[in-house]
KOLPATOR-468173 format. One record per residue (C-alpha): x negated, y, z negated; residue in three letters. Coordinates in Angstrom, 1 decimal, padded with zeros to 4 digits, always signed. Layout:
N
R       u       v       w    r
R       X       Y       Z  ala
...
***
This chain:
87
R       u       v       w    r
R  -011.2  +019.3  -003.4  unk
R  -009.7  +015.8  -002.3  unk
R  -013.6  +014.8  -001.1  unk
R  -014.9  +015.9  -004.4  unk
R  -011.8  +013.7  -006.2  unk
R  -012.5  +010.5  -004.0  unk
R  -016.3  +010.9  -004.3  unk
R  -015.8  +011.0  -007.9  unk
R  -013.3  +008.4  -007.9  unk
R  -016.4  +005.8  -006.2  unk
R  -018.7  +006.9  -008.8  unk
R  -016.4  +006.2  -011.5  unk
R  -015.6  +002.8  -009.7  unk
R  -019.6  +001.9  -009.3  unk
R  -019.7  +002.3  -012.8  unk
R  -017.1  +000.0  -013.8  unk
R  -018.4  -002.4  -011.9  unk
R  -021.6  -002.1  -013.2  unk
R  -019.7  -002.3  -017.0  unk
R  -018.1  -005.4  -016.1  unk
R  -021.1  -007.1  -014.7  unk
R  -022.6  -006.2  -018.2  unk
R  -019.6  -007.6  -019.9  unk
R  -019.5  -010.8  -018.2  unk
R  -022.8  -011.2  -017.6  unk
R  -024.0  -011.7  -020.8  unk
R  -027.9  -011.4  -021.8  unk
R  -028.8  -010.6  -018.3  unk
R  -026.3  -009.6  -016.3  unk
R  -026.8  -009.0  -012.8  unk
R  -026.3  -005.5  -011.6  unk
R  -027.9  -006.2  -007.9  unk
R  -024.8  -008.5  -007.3  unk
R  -022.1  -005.6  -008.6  unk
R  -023.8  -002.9  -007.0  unk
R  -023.7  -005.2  -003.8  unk
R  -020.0  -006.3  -004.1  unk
R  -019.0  -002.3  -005.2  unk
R  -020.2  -001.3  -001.4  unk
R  -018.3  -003.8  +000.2  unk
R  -015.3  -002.8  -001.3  unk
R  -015.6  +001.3  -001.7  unk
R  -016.5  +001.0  +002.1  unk
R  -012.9  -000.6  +002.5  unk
R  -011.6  +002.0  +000.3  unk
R  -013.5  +004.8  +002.7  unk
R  -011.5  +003.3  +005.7  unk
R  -008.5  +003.3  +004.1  unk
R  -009.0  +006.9  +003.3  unk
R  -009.9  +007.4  +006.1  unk
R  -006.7  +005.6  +008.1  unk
R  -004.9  +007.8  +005.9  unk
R  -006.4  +011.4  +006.7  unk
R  -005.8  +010.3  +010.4  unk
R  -002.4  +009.1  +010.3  unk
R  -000.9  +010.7  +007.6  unk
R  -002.4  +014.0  +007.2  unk
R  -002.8  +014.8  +010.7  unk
R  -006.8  +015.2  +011.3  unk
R  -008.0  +013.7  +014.3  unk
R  -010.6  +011.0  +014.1  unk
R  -013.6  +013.3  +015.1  unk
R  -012.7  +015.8  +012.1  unk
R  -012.5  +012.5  +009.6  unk
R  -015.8  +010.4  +010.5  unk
R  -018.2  +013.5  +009.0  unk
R  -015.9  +013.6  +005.6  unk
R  -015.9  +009.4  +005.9  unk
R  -019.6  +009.6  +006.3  unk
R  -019.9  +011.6  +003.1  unk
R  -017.4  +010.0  +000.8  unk
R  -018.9  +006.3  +001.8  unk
R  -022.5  +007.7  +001.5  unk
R  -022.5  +009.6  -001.9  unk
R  -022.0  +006.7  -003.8  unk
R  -023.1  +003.8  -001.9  unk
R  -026.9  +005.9  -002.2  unk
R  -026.2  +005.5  -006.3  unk
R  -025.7  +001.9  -005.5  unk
R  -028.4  +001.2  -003.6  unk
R  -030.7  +003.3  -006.2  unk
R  -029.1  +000.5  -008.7  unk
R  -029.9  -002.3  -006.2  unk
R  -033.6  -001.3  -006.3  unk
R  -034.1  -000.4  -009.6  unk
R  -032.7  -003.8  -010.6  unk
R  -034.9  -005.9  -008.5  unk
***
């Protein structure tokens, strides 16, 4: 349920950005750029969850990296869709 939540959570995130590029950017804003700077930082935020399932929850590094995998691919894939439809 928590990989479903986080998952969700970097959708949700990818589409603010994506809001705010169309905010600030006016007549044409560019969604390449916010897709680009929303995988930099969800891929920090995948570490971080991912430091946290290791230290704090008790799951060894080999039982994290296949749930890391997932939760930085599901929406970085969106992203890059975005990346290449907007180009």
């Amino acid at each position: 349920m928590h990989t479903a939540l986080v998952i969700g959570s970097g959708i949700a995130m990818l589409f603010l950005f994506l809001l705010l590029s169309k905010l600030w950017g006016g007549v044409d804003p560019d969604f390449a750029f916010a897709a680009k700077a929303f995988v930099a930082v969800w891929f920090l935020v995948s570490v971080t969850n991912l430091w946290v399932g290791v230290t704090r929850a008790g799951y060894s590094v080999a039982d994290e990296l296949p749930i890391f995998c997932l939760v930085f691919a599901v929406p970085t894939l969106i992203a890059c869709f975005t990346i290449w439809r907007s180009l």
